[in-house]
C-alpha positions in Angstrom: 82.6 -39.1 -53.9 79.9 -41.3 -52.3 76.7 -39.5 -51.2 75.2 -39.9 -47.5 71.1 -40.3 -47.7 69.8 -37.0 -46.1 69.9 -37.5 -42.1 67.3 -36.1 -39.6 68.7 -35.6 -36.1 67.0 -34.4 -33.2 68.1 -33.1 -30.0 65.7 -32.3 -27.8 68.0 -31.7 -24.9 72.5 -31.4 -24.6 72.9 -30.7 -21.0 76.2 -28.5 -20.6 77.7 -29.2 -16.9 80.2 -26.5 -16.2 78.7 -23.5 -18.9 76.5 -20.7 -18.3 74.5 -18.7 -20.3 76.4 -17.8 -23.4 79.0 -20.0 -22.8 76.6 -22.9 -23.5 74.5 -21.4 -26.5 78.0 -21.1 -28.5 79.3 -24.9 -27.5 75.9 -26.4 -28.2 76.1 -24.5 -31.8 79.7 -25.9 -32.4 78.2 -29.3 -31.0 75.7 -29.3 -33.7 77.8 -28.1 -36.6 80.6 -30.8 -35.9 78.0 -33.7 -35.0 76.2 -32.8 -38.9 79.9 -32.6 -40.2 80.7 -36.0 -38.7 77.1 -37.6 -39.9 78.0 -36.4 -43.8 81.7 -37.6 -43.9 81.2 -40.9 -41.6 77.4 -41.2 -42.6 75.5 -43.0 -40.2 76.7 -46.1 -37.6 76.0 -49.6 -39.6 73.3 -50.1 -36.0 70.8 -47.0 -37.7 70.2 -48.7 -41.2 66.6 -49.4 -40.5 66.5 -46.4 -38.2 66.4 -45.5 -35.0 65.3 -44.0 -32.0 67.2 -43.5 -28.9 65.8 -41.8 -25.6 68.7 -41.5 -23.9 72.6 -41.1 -24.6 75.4 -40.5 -22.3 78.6 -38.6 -24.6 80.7 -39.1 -21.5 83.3 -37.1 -20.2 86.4 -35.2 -20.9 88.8 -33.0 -19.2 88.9 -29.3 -20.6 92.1 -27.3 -20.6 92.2 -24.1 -19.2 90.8 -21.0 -22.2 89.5 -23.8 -24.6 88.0 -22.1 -27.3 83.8 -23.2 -27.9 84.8 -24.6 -31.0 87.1 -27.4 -29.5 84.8 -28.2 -26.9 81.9 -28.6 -29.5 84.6 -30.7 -31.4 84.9 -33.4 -28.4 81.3 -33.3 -27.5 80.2 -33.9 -30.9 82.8 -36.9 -31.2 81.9 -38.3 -27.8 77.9 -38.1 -28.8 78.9 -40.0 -32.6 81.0 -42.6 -30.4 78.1 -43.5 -28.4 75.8 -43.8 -31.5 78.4 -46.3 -33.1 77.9 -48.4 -29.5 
């Protein structure tokens, strides 16, 4: 098994369009338990080896399915946000 270096990540701000209240506490927690999932099995993109800072990324946009479950949606969130850091 190869071993990731310990990551630090910081979000300071996941704008939700489309969620209220609860709605968007639960999908930002499923966001950030699939984006540290992702970072420890893919590690980080090859462009972060000396580090990084970014100010601003755009995860782009998806079509949601009528009774998606928060999970699912923190699922393709979390894989449009790791796309955009492999850009």
């Amino acid at each position: 098994m190869v071993m990731n270096p310990p990551v630090e990540l910081h979000i300071e701000e996941l704008v939700l369009h489309g969620f209220t209240g609860h709605d968007a506490y639960r999908v930002g927690g499923a966001v950030e338990q699939q984006i540290s999932q992702l970072l420890q099995e893919r590690g980080l993109p090859s462009s972060f080896s000396h580090g990084a800072h970014i100010d601003h990324l755009h995860g782009g946009s998806f079509t949601m399915q009528q009774g998606m479950k928060d999970a699912s949606v923190g699922t393709r969130i979390a894989q449009s946000v790791y796309k955009g850091l492999a850009k």
